[in-house]
Backbone as CSV, one residue per row, in Angstrom:
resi,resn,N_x,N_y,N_z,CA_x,CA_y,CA_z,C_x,C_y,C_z
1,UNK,6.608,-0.412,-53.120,7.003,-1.771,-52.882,6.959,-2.058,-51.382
2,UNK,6.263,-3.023,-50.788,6.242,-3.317,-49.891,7.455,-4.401,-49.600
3,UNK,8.043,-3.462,-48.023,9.240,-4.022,-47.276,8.875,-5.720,-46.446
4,UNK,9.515,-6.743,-46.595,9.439,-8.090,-45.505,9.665,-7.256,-43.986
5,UNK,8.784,-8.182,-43.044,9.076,-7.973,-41.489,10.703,-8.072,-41.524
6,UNK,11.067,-6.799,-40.703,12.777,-7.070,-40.393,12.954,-7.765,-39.092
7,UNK,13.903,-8.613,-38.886,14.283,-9.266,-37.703,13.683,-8.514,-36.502
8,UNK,14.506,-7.412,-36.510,13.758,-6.732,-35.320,12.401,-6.512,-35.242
9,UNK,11.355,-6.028,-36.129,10.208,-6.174,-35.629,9.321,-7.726,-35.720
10,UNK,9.910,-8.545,-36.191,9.907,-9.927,-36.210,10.139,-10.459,-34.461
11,UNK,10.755,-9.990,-33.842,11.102,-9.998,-32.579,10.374,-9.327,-31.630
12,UNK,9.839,-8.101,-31.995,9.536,-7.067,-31.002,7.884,-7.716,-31.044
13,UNK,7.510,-8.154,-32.121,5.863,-8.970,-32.062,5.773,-9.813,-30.682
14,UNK,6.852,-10.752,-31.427,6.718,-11.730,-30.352,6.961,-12.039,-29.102
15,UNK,8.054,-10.862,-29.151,7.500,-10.327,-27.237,6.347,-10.071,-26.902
16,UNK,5.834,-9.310,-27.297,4.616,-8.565,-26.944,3.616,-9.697,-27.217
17,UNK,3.206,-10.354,-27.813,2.596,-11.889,-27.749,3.187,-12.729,-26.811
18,UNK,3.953,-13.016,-26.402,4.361,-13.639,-25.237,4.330,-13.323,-24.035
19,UNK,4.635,-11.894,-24.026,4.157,-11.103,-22.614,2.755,-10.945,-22.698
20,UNK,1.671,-10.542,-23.029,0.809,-10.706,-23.699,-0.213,-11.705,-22.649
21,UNK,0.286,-13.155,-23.079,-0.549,-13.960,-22.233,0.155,-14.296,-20.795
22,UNK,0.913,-13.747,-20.382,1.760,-13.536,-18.807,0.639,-12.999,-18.216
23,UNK,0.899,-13.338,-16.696,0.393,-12.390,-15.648,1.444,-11.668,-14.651
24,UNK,1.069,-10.393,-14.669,1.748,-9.817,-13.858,1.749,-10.574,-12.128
25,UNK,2.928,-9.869,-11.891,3.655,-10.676,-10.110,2.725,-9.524,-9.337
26,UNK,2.014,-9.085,-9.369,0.945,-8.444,-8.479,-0.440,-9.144,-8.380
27,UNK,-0.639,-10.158,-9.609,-1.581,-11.003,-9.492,-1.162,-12.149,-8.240
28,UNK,-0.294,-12.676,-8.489,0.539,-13.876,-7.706,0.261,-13.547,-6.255
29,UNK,0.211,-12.428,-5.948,0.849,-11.844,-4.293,-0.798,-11.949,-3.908
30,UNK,-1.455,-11.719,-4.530,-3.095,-11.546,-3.955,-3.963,-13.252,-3.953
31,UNK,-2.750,-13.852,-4.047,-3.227,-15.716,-3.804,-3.064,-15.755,-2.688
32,UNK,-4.158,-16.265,-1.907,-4.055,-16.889,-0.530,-4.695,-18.184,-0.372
33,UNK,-4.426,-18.867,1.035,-4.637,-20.064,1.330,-6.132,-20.283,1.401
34,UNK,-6.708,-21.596,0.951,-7.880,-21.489,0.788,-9.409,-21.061,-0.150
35,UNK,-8.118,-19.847,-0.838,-9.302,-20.140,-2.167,-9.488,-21.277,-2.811
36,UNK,-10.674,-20.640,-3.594,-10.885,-21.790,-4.304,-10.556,-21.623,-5.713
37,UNK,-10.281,-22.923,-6.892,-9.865,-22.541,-8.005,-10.480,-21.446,-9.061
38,UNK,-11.481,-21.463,-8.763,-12.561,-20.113,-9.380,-11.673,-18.854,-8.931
39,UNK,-11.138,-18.697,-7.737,-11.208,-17.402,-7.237,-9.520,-16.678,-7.705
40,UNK,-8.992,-18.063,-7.838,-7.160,-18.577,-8.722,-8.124,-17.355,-9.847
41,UNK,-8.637,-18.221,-10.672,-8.790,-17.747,-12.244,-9.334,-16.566,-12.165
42,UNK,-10.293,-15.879,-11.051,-10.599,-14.692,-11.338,-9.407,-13.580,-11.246
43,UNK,-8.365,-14.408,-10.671,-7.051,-13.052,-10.302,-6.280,-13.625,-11.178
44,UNK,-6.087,-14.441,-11.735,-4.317,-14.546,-12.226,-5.111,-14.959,-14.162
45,UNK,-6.073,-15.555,-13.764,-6.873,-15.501,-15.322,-6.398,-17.145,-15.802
46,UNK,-6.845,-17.892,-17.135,-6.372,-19.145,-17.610,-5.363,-19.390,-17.287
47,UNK,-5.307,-20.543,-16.285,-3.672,-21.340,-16.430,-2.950,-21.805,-17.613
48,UNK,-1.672,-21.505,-17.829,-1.047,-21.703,-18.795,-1.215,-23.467,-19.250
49,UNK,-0.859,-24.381,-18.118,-1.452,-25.732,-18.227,-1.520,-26.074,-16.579
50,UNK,-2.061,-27.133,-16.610,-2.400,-27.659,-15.259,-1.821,-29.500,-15.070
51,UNK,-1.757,-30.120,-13.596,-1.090,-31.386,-13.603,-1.960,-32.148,-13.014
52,UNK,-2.299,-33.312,-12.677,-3.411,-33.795,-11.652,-2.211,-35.171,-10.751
53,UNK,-2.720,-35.017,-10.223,-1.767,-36.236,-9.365,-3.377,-36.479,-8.256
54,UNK,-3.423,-37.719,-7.569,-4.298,-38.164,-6.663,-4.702,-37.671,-5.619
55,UNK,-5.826,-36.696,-5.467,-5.556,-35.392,-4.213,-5.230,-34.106,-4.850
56,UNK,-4.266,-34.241,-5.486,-3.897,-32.568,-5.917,-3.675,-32.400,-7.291
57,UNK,-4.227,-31.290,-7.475,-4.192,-30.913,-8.765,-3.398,-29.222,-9.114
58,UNK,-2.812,-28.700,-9.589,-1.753,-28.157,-9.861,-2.046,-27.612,-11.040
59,UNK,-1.652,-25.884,-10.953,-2.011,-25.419,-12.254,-0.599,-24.546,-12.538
60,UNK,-0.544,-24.170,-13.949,0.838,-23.260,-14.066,0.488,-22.011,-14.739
61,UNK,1.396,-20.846,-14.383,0.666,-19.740,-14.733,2.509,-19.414,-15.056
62,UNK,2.486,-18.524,-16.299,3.571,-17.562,-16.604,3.713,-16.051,-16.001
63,UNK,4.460,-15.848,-15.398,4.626,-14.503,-14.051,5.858,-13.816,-15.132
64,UNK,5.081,-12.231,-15.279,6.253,-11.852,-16.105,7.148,-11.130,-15.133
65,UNK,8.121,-11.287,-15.120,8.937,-10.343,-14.254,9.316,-9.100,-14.386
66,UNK,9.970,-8.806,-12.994,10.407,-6.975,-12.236,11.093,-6.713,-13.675
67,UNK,10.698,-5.096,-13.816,11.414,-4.559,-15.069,13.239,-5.075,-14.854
68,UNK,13.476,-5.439,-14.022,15.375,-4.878,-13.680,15.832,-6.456,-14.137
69,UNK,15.119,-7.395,-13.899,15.117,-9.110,-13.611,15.345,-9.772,-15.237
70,UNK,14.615,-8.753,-16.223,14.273,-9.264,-17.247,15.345,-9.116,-18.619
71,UNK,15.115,-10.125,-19.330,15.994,-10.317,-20.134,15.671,-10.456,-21.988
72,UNK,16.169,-10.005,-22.957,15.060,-10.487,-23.572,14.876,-11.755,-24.004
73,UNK,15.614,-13.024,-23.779,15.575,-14.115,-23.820,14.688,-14.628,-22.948
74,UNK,14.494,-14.068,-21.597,13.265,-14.561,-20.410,12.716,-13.923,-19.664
75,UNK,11.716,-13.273,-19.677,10.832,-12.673,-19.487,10.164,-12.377,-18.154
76,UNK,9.645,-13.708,-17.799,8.754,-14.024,-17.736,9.544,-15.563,-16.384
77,UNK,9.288,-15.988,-15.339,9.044,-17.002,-14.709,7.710,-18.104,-14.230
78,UNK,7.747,-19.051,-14.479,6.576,-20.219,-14.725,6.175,-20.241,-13.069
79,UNK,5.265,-20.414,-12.252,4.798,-20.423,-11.071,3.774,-21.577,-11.506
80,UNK,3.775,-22.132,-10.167,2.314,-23.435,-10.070,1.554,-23.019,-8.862
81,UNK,0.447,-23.093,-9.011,-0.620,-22.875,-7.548,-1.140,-24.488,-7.313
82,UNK,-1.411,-24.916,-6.227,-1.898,-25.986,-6.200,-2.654,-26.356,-5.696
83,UNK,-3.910,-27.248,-5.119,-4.907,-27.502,-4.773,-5.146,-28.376,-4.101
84,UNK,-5.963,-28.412,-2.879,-5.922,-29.868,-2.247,-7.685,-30.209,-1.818
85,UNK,-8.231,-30.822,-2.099,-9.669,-30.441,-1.877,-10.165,-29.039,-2.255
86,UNK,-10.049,-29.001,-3.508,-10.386,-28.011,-4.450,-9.485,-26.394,-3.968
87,UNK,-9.116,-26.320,-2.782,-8.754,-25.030,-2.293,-7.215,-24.750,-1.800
88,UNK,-6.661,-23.864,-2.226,-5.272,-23.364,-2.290,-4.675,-24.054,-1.227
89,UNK,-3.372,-24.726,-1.733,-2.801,-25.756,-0.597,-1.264,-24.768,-0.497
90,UNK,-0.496,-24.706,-1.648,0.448,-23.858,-2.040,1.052,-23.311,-3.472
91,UNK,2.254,-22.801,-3.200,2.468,-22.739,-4.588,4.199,-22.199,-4.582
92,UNK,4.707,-21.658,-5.800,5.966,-21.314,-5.834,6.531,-21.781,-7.038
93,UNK,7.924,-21.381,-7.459,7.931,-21.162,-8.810,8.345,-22.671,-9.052
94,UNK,7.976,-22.742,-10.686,7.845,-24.121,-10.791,9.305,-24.580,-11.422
95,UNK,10.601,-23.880,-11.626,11.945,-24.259,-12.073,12.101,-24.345,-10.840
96,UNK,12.253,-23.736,-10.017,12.781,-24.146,-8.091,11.629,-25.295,-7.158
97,UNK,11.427,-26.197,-7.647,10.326,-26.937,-7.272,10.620,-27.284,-5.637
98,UNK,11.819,-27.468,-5.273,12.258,-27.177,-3.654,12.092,-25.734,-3.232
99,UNK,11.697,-24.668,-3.588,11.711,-23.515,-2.882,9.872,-23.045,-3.544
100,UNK,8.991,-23.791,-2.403,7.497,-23.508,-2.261,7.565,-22.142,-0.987
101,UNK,6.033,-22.085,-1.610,5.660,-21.063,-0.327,4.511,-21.639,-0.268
102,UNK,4.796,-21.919,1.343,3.521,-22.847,2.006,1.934,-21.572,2.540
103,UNK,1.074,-21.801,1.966,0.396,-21.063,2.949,-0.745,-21.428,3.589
104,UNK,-0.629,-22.225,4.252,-1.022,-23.087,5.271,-0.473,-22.106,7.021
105,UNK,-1.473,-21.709,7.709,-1.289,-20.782,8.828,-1.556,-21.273,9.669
């Protein structure tokens, strides 16, 4: 007789599907000023979604977090990179929308 999924591995899937399409915070650190959005997607891979406003366009990527940080309710923190004439203007996490990191030198 075959057993139903138990809660717990009902759970343990969908972590692993959720972490899954995350990018690791070692992708994030290798963004610098001036790329271009091609060079975004070759390191951090599909943006989760993206925003357009007049001039800038804005993409969002899911950053899974430091083993110690994590919870199993959240995982994972939302980051935006953004664009200004196609090439890296800034970025920073997108729940702290006042705490950017400019990288502009």
């Amino acid at each position: 007789m075959k057993r139903p999924f138990s809660k717990r591995t009902a759970l343990g899937l969908f972590v692993a599907l959720s972490a899954g399409a995350c990018v690791h915070n070692g992708n994030l650190e290798q963004v610098r000023a001036r790329m271009t959005q091609n060079e975004v997607v070759a390191i951090m891979g599909q943006p989760e979604s993206s925003m357009h406003s007049p001039g800038r366009d804005c993409t969002v990527y899911s950053v899974v977090k430091d083993f110690w940080s994590r919870v199993p309710w959240n995982m994972s923190n939302k980051y935006y990179v953004c664009y200004v004439d196609g090439r890296v203007d800034y970025f920073g996490r997108a729940d702290q929308p006042d705490v950017r990191i400019s990288l502009k030198q």
